[in-house]
C-alpha positions as CSV (number, residue, x, y, z in Angstrom):
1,X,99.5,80.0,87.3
2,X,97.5,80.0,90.6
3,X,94.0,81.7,90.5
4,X,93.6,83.4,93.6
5,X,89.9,83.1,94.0
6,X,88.4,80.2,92.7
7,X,84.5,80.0,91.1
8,X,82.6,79.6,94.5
9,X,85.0,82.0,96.8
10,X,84.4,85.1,93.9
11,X,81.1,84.3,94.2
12,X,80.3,84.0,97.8
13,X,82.5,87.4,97.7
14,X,79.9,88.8,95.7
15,X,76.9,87.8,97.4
16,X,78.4,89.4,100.8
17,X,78.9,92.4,99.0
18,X,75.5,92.6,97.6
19,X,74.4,91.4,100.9
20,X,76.2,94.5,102.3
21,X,74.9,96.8,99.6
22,X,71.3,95.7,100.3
23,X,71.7,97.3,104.2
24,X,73.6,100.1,103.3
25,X,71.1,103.5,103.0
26,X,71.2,105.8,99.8
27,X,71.2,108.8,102.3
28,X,71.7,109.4,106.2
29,X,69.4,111.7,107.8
30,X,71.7,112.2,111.0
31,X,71.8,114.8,113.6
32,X,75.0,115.7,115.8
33,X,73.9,117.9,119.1
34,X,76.4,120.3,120.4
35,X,76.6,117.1,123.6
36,X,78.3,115.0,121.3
37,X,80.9,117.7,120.4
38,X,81.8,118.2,123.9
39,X,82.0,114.6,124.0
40,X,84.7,114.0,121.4
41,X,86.6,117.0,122.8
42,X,86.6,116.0,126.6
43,X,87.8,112.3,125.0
44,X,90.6,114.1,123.2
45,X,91.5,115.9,126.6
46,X,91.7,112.7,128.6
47,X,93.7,110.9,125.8
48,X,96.2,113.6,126.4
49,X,96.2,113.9,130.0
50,X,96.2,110.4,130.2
51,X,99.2,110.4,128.1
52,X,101.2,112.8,130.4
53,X,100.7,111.0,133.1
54,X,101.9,107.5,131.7
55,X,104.9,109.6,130.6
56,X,105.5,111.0,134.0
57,X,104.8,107.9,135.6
58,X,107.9,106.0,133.0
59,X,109.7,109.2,132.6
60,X,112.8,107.4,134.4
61,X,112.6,104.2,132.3
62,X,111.8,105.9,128.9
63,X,115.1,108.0,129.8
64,X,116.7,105.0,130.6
65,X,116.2,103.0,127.2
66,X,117.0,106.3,125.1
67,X,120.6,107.2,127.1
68,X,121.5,103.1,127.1
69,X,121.8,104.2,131.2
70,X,120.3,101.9,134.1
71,X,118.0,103.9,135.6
72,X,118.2,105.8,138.8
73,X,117.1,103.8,142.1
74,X,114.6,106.3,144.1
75,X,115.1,106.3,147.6
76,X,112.0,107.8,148.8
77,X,110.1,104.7,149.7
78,X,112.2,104.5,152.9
C-alpha cells in the first residue's frame, strides 16, 4: 500500500498551515462604504452588457453551430 504523504511532505504541510494560521486575524474590523456597492453593481452591469454584445456580435455563428447550418454571408460590406 502506497502512503500518499510521506514523513517530511505531512510535515512541511503542517508547518504552511500553521504558517497560514499565524497571519490569519481572530477578527476583521472592516468597513464597506456605499462606493463599493455601486462598484460591484456597475461591474455586474457591464458583465452583462458586455455579454449581449458578444452575443450580438456571434449571433450568426452561435445560430450556425446549434442548426448544423453554414452561416449566412452578409453582403453589406460592399
Amino acid at each position: 500500500m502506497k502512503k500518499f504523504l510521506t514523513l517530511k511532505s505531512s510535515l512541511s504541510v503542517c508547518a504552511l498551515v500553521l504558517l497560514a494560521a499565524g497571519f490569519w486575524p481572530a477578527t476583521a474590523h472592516a468597513y464597506i462604504d456605499p462606493g463599493t456597492g455601486s462598484f460591484v453593481i456597475q461591474g455586474i452591469i457591464a458583465a452583462v452588457v458586455g455579454a449581449g454584445f458578444a452575443i450580438k456580435v456571434y449571433w450568426h455563428k452561435i445560430v450556425s453551430t446549434l442548426t448544423g447550418k453554414s452561416p449566412v454571408e452578409d453582403d453589406d460590406d460592399e
